[in-house]
N, CA, C and O atoms as a Tinker XYZ file with bonds, in Angstrom:
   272  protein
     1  N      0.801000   -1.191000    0.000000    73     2
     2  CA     0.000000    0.000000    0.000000    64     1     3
     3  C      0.848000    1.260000    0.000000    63     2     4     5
     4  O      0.466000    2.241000   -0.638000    81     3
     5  N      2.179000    1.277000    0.808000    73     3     6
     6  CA     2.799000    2.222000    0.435000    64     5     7
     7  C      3.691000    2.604000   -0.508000    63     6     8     9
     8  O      4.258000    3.683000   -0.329000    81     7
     9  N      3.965000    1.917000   -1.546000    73     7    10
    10  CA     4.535000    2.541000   -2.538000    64     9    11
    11  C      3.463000    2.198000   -4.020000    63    10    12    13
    12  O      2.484000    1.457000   -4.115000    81    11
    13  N      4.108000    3.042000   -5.002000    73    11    14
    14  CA     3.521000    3.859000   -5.882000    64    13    15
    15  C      3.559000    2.446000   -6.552000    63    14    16    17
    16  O      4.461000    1.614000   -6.448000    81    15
    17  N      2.062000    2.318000   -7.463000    73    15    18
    18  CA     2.269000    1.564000   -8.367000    64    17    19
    19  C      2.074000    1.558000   -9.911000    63    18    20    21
    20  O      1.208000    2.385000  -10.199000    81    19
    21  N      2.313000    1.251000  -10.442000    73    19    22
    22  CA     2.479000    1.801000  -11.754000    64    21    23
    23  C      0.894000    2.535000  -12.706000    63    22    24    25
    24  O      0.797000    3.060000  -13.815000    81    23
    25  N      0.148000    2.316000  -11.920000    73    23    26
    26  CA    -1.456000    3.607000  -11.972000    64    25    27
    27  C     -0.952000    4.739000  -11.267000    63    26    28    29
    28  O     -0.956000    5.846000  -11.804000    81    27
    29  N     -0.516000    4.562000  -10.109000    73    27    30
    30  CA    -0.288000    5.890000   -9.328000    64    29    31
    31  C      0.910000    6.583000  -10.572000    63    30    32    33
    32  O      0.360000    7.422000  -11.285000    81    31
    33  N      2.395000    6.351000  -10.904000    73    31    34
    34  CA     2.790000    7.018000  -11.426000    64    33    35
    35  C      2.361000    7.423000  -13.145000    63    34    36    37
    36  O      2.630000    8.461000  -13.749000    81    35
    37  N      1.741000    6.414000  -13.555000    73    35    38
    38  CA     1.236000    7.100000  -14.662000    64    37    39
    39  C     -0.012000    8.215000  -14.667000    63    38    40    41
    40  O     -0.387000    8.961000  -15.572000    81    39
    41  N     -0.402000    8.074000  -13.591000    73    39    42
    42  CA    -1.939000    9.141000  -13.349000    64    41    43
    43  C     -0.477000   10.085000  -13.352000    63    42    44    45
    44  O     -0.128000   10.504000  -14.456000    81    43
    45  N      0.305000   10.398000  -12.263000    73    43    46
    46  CA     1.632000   11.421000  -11.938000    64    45    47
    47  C      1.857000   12.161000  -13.591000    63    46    48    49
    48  O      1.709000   13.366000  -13.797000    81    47
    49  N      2.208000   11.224000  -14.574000    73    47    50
    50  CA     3.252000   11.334000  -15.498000    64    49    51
    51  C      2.060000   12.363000  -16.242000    63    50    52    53
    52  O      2.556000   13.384000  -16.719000    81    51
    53  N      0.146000   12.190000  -16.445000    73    51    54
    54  CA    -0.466000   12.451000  -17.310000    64    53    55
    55  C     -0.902000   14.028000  -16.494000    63    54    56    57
    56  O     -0.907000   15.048000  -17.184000    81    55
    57  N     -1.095000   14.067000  -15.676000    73    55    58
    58  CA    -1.151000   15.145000  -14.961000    64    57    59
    59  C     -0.440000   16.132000  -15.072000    63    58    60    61
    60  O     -0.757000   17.305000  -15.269000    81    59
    61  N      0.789000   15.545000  -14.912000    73    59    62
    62  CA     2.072000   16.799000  -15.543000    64    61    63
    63  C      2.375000   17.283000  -16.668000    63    62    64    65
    64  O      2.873000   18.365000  -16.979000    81    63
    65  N      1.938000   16.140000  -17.446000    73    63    66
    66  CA     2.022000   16.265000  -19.032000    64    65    67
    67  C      0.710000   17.625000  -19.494000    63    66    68    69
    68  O      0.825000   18.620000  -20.210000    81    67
    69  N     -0.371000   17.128000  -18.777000    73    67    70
    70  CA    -1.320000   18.427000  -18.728000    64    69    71
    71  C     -1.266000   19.868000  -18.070000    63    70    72    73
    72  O     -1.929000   20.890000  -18.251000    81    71
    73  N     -0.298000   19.569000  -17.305000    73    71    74
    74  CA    -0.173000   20.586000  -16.634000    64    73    75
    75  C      1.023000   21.693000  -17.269000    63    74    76    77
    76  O      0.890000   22.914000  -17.180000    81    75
    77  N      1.993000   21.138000  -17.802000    73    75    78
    78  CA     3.521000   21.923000  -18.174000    64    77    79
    79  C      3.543000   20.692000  -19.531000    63    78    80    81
    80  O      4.668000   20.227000  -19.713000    81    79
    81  N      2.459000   20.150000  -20.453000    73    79    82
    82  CA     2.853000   20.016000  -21.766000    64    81    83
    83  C      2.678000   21.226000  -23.007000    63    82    84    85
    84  O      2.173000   22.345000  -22.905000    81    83
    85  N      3.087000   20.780000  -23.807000    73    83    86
    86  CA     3.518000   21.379000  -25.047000    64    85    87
    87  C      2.121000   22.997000  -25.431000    63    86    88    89
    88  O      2.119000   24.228000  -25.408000    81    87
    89  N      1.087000   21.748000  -25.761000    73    87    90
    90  CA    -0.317000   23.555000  -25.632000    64    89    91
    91  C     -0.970000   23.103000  -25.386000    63    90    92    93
    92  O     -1.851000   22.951000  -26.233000    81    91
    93  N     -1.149000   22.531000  -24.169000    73    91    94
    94  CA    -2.603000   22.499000  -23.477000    64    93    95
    95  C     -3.141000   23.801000  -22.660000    63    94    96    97
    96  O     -2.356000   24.671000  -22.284000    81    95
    97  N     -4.430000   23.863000  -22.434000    73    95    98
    98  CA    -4.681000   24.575000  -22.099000    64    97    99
    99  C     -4.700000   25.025000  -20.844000    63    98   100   101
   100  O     -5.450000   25.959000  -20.561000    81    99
   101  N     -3.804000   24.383000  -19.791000    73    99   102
   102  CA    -3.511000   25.012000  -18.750000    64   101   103
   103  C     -2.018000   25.829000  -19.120000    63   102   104   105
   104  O     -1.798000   27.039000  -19.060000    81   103
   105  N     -1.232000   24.887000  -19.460000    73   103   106
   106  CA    -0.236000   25.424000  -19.784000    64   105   107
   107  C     -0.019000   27.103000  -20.811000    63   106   108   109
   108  O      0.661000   28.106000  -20.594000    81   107
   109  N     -0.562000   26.886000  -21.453000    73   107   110
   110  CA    -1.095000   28.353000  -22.490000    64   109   111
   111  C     -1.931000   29.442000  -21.077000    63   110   112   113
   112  O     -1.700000   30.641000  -21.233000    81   111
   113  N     -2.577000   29.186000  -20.156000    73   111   114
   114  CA    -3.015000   29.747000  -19.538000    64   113   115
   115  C     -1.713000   30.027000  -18.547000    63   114   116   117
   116  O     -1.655000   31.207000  -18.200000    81   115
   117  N     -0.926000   29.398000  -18.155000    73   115   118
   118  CA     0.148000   30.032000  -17.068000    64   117   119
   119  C      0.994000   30.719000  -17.984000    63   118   120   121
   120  O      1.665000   31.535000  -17.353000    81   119
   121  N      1.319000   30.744000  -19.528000    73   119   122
   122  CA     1.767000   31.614000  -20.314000    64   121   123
   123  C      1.337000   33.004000  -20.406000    63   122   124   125
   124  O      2.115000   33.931000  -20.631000    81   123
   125  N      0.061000   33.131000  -20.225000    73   123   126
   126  CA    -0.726000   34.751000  -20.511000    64   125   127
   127  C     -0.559000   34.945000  -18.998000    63   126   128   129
   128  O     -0.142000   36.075000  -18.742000    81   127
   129  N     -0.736000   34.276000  -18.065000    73   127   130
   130  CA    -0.014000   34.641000  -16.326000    64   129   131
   131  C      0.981000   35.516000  -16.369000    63   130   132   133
   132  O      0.985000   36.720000  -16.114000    81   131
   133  N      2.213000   34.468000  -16.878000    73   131   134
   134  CA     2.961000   35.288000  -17.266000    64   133   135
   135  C      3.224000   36.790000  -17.785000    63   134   136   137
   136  O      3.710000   37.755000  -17.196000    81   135
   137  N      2.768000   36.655000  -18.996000    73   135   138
   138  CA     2.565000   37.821000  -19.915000    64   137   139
   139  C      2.247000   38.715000  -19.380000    63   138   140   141
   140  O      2.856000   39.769000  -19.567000    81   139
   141  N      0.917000   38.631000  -18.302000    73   139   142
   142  CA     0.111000   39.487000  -17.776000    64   141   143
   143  C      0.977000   40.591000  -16.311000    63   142   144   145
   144  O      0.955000   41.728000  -15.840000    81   143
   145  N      1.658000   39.225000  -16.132000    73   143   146
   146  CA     2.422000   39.986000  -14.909000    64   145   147
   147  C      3.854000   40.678000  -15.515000    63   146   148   149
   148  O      4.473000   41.655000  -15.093000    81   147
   149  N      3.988000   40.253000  -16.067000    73   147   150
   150  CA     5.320000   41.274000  -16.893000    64   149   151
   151  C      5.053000   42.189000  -17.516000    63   150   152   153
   152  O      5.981000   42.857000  -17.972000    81   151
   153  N      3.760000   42.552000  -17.763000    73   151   154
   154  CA     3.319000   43.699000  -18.530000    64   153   155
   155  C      2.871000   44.618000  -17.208000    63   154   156   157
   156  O      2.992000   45.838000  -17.315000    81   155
   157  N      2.380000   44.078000  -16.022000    73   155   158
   158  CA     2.213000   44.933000  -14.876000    64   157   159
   159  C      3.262000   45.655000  -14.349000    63   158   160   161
   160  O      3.196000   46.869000  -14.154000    81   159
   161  N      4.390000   44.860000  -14.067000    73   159   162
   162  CA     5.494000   45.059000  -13.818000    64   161   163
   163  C      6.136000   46.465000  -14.533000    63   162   164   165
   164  O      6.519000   47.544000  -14.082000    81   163
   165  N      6.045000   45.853000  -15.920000    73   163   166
   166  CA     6.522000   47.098000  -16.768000    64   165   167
   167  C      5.965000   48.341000  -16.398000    63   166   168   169
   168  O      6.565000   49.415000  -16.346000    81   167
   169  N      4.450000   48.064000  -16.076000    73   167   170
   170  CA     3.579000   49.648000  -16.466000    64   169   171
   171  C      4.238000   50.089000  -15.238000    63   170   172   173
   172  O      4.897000   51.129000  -15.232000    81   171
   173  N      4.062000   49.169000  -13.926000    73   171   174
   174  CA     5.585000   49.960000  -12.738000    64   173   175
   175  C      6.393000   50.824000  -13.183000    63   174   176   177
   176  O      6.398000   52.026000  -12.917000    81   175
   177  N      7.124000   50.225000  -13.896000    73   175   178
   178  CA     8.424000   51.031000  -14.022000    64   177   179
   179  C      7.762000   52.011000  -14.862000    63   178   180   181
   180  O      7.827000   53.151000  -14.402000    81   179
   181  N      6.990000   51.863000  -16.238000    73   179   182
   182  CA     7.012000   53.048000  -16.673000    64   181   183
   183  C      6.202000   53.988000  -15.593000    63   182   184   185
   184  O      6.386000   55.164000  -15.907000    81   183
   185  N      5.534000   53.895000  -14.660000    73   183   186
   186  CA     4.758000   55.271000  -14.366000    64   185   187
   187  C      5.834000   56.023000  -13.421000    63   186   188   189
   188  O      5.691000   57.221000  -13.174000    81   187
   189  N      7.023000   55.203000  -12.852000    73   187   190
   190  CA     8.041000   55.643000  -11.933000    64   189   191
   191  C      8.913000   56.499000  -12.559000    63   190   192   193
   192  O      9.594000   57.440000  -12.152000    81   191
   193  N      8.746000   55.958000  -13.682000    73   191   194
   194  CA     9.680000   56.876000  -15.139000    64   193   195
   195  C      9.066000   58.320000  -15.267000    63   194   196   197
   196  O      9.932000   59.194000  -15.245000    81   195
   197  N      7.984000   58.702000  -15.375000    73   195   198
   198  CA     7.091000   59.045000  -16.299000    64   197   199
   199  C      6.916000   59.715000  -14.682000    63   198   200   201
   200  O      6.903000   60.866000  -15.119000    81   199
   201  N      6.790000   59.893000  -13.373000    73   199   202
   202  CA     7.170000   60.699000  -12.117000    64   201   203
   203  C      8.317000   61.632000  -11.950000    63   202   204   205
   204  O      8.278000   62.803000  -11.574000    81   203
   205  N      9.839000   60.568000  -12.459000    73   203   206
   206  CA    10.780000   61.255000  -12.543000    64   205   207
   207  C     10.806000   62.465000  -13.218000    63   206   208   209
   208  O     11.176000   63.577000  -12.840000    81   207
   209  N     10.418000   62.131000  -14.132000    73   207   210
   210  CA    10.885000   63.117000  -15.502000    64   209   211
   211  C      9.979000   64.482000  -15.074000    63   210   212   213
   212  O     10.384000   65.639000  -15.185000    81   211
   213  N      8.546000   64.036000  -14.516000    73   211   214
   214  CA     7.642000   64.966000  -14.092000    64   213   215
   215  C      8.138000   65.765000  -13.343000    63   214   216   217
   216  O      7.810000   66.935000  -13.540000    81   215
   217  N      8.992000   65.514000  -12.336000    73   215   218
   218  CA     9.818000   66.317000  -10.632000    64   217   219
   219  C     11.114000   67.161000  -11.333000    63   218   220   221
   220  O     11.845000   68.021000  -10.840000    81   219
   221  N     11.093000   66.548000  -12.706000    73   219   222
   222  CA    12.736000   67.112000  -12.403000    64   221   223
   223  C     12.238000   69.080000  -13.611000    63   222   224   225
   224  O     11.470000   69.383000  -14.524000    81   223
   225  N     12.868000   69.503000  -13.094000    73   223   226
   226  CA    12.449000   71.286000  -13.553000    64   225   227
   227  C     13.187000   71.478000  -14.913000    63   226   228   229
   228  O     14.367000   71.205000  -15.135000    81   227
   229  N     12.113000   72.092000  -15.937000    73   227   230
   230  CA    13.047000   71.692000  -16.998000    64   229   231
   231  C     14.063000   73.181000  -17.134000    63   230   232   233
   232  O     14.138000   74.241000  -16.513000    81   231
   233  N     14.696000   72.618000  -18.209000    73   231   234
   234  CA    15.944000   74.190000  -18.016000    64   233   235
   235  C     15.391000   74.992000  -18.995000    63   234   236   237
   236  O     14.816000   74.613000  -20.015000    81   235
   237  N     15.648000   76.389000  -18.538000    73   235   238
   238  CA    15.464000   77.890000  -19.096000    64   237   239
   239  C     14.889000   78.173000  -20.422000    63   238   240   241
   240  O     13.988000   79.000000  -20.562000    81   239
   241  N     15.492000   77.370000  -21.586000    73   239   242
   242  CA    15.482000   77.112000  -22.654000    64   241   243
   243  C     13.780000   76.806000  -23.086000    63   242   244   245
   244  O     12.969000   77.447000  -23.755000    81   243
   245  N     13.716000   75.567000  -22.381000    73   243   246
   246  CA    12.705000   74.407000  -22.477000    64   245   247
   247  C     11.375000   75.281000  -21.564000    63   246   248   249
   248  O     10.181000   75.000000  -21.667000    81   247
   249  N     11.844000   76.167000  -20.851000    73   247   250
   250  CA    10.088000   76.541000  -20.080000    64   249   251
   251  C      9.882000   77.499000  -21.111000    63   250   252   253
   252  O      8.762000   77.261000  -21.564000    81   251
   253  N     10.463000   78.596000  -21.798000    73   251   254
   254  CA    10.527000   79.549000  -22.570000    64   253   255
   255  C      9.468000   79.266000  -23.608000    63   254   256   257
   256  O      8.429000   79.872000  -23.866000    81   255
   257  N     10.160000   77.880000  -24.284000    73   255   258
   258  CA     9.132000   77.851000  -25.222000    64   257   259
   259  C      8.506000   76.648000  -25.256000    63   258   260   261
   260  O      8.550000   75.852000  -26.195000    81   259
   261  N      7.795000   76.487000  -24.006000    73   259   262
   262  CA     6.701000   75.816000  -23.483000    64   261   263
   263  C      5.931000   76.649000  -23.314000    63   262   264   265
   264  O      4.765000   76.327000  -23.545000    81   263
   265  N      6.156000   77.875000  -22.912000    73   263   266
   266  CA     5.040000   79.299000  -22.552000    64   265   267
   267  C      4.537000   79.558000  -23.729000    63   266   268   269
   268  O      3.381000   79.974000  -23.803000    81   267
   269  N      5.297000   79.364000  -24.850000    73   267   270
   270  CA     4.451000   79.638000  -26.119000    64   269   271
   271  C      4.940000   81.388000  -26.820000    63   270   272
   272  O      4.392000   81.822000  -27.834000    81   271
């Protein structure tokens, strides 16, 4: 009873195969996970970017003819 018998590891082997095979559809789904969180990530950095640039005073030149 306690060790694995060859149902237990093939249920193992098909499970995984569904889980992290080639394009199934879990697997394609932890791909756009992915995607999704690296694109969050990014918009991070860009709005931290996009703060900086906001704080910093522009020079003499650049307000002049921003006034129009």
């Amino acid at each position: 009873m306690g060790a694995l018998s060859i149902w237990h590891i093939l249920l193992i082997v098909v499970v995984a195969a569904l889980l992290f095979g080639g394009r199934g559809k879990i697997s394609g789904l932890m791909g756009d996970t992915a995607k999704g969180i690296r694109a969050f990530r990014d918009g991070l950095k860009g709005e931290d970017s996009s703060e900086d640039a906001a704080a910093k005073p522009l020079p003499k030149d650049e307000k002049d003819s921003a006034r129009g």
